[in-house]
N, C-alpha and C positions, 0 to 999 in steps of 0.2 A: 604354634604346635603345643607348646607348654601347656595355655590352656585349654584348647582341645581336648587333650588326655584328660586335665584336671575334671570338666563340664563329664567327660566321659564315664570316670569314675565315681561321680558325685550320683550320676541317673542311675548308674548301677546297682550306687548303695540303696537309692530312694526307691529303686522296683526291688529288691532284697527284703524291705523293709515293710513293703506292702503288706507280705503275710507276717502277720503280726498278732499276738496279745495282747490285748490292755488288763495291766494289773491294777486296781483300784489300790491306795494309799492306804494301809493300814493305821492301827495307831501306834507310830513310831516311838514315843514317847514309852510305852509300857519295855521297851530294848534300848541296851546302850549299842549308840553310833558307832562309840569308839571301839566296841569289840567283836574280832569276829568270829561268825555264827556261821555253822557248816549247812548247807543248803540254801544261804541269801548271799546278796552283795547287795552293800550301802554303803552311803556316804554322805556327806553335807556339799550343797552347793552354793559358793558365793561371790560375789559380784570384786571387782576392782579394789573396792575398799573393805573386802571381808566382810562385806552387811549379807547375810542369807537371800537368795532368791528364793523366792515359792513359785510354784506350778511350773519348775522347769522340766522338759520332758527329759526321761531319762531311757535309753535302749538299752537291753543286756543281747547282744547280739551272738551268735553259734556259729564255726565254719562249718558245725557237722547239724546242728541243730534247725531244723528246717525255720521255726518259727521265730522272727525276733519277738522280746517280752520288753514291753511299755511300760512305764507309772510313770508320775509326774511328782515332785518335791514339795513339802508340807510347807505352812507358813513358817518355818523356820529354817527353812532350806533342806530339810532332809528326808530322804526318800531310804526305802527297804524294801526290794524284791527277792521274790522264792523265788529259784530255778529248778528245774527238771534235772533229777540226780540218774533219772534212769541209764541205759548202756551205751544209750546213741546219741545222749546229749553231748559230748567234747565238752572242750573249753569253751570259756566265753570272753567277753572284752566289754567294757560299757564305752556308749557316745553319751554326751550330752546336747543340749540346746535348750535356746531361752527364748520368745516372741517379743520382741520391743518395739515399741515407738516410735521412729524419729522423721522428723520436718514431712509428716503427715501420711508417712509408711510405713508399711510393718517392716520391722527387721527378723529375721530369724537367724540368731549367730552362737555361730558353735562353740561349745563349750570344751575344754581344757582339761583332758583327766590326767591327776596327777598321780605318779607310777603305773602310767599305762601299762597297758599287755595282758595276756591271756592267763586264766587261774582256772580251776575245775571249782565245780558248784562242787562239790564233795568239800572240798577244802572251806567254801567262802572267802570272801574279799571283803576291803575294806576300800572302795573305790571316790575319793573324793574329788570335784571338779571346780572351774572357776572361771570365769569370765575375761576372755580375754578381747581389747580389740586390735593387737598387734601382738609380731612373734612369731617365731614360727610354730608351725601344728608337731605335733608326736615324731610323725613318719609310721607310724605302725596302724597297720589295716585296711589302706588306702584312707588316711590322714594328713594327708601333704601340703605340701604351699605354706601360706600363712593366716592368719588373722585377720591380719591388715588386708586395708582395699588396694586395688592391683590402679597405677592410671595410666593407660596407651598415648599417644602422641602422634600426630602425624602432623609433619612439617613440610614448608616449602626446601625442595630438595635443592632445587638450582642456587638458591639465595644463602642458607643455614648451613654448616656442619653441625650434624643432630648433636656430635659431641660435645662444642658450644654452648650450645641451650641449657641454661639452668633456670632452674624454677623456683617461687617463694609460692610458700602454701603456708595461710595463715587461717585459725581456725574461727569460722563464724560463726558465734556462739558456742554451746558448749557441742562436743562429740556423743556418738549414740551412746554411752554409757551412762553419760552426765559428769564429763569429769572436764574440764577446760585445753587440754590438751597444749598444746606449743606450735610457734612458727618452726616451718621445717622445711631447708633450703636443698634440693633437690637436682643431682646430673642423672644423665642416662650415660649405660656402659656403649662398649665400642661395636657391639654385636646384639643391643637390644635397646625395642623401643616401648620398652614399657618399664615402669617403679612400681616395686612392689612392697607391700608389707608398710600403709600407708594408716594410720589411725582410721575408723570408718568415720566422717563425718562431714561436715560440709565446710568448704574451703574458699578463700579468695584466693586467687592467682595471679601470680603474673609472673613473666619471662623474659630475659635478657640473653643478649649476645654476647659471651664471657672474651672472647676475641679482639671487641671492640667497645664493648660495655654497652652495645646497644639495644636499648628496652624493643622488646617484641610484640607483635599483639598475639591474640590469644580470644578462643571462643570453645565451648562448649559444644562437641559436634551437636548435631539436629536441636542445638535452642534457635530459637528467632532471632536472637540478637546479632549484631553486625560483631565484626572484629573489633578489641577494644585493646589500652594497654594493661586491663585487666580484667579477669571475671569471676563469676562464683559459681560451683559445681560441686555437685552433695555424690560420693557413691551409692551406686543402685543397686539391685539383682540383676543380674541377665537374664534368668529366667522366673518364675515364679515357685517358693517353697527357696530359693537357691541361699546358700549358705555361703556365699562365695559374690563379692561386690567390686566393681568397677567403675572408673570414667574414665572417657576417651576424649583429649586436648587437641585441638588444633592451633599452629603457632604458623607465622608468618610475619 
C-alpha cells in the first residue's frame, strides 16, 4: 500500500509538471549565488562529494501558480531562475533532479533541497541541493520515502519465518553515484516484506536462516536464472521517467 500512494503521488507530480516553462540558463556568473535577489531563487547543485553537477534540471514549482518554471544547472552547478512576482503567483518550493548512467540505464534521481519549504518570489531564495543516494526525502510537498532503492521479498512460507531471513548485500562494483558503497546485512520487520532506503546500486546477495544458520537460495524474480546460494540484482525503475527504484528477491 506504501507504495502505491508513493507511484500515486509521484504521477501526480509528473502530470503537475507537464505544464511547464523552460527558462534557458542565463549567465549566472555576472550575480552572486550566495546572495539573495528578490524575484529569483538559486543555488548550487552537488554531487556526494560536493563536486558541482551541471545540466541538473531544476523545478520552481507554485501551489497557486499554474505553470511550473524549468532551467537546468551551469557547468559549475549553478543555476538562477526569475519567478512571476504578480498577485496570483503564491509561494513557491524547488525540486531537483539529475540523469545518470548506470550498468547501461538511465538513472533519474532526485535531488536533496536543503532548507526545503516554501518562500514568496517577492522575498527570493537562496535554494541549494545535493545528491543523494539514501536517506530519507524532506517530507514536504509530497516528498516522501527515501532515496534509497526499496527491495520486496517473497519467500517460501511453509518452510521460512520471513523474520528469520537475513540478507548480505554486497556492492558489485561501484554504486550509481560512483562512490564504492559497503557490505550491508539486512532483516525484515515483523509486519513488512520489503527494506527500504537501500544505496541504488547493483548487489550480490545471499540469505541465511538466522534460526539455524542455514544459507538459503535466492533468485532475482523474472531473471532466467535458477535458484542459487547467491545472486546479483541492480535496482530499476518501475516505471519510466520514475524517480523511485526497486528489486523484488525470492528466497527459498
Amino acid at each position: 500500500m506504501k507504495l502505491t500512494i508513493y507511484f500515486l503521488l509521484a504521477s501526480l507530480l509528473t502530470i503537475a509538471c507537464e505544464r511547464s516553462i523552460l527558462i534557458e540558463p542565463g549567465p549566472i556568473e555576472e550575480h552572486d549565488i550566495n546572495k539573495i535577489e528578490k524575484g529569483f531563487v538559486k543555488g548550487k547543485v552537488v554531487d556526494s562529494q560536493n563536486k558541482p553537477i551541471a545540466n541538473a534540471k531544476i523545478v520552481a514549482n507554485s501551489l497557486d501558480y499554474e505553470d511550473a518554471i524549468i532551467s537546468y544547472s551551469d557547468n559549475k552547478g549553478n543555476y538562477r531562475i526569475k519567478l512571476p512576482t504578480g498577485i496570483a503567483s503564491g509561494s513557491f518550493y524547488v525540486r531537483g533532479s539529475v540523469k545518470m548512467k548506470f550498468n547501461g540505464q538511465e538513472y533519474f534521481l532526485a535531488l536533496f533541497t536543503e532548507n526545503d519549504g516554501q518562500f514568496s518570489p517577492y522575498d527570493g531564495a537562496i535554494k541549494n541541493l545535493r545528491l543523494k543516494i539514501t536517506g530519507k526525502r524532506t517530507g514536504n510537498f509530497g516528498d516522501d520515502g527515501f532515496y534509497g532503492g526499496t527491495l520486496e521479498m517473497h519467500h517460501d512460507f511453509d518452510t521460512i519465518e520471513k523474520e528469520n531471513i537475513e540478507l548480505t548485500l554486497i556492492p558489485d562494483g561501484t554504486l550509481v553515484d560512483g562512490s564504492t558503497g559497503q557490505t550491508l546485512v539486512r532483516r525484515f520487520a515483523a509486519d513488512d516484506y520489503r527494506i527500504y532506503d537501500i544505496p541504488i546500486g547493483k548487489y550480490k546477495i545471499t540469505a541465511k536462516d538466522v534460526s539455524n544458520g542455514k544459507k538459503l537460495k535466492v533468485k532475482i524474480r523474472y531473471d532466467e536464472k535458477d535458484y542459487s546460494e547467491s545472486t546479483t540484482g541492480v535496482f530499476l525503475p518501475p516505471y519510466e521517467l520514475a524517480e523511485h527504484y526497486e528489486m523484488t528477491l525470492l528466497v527459498k
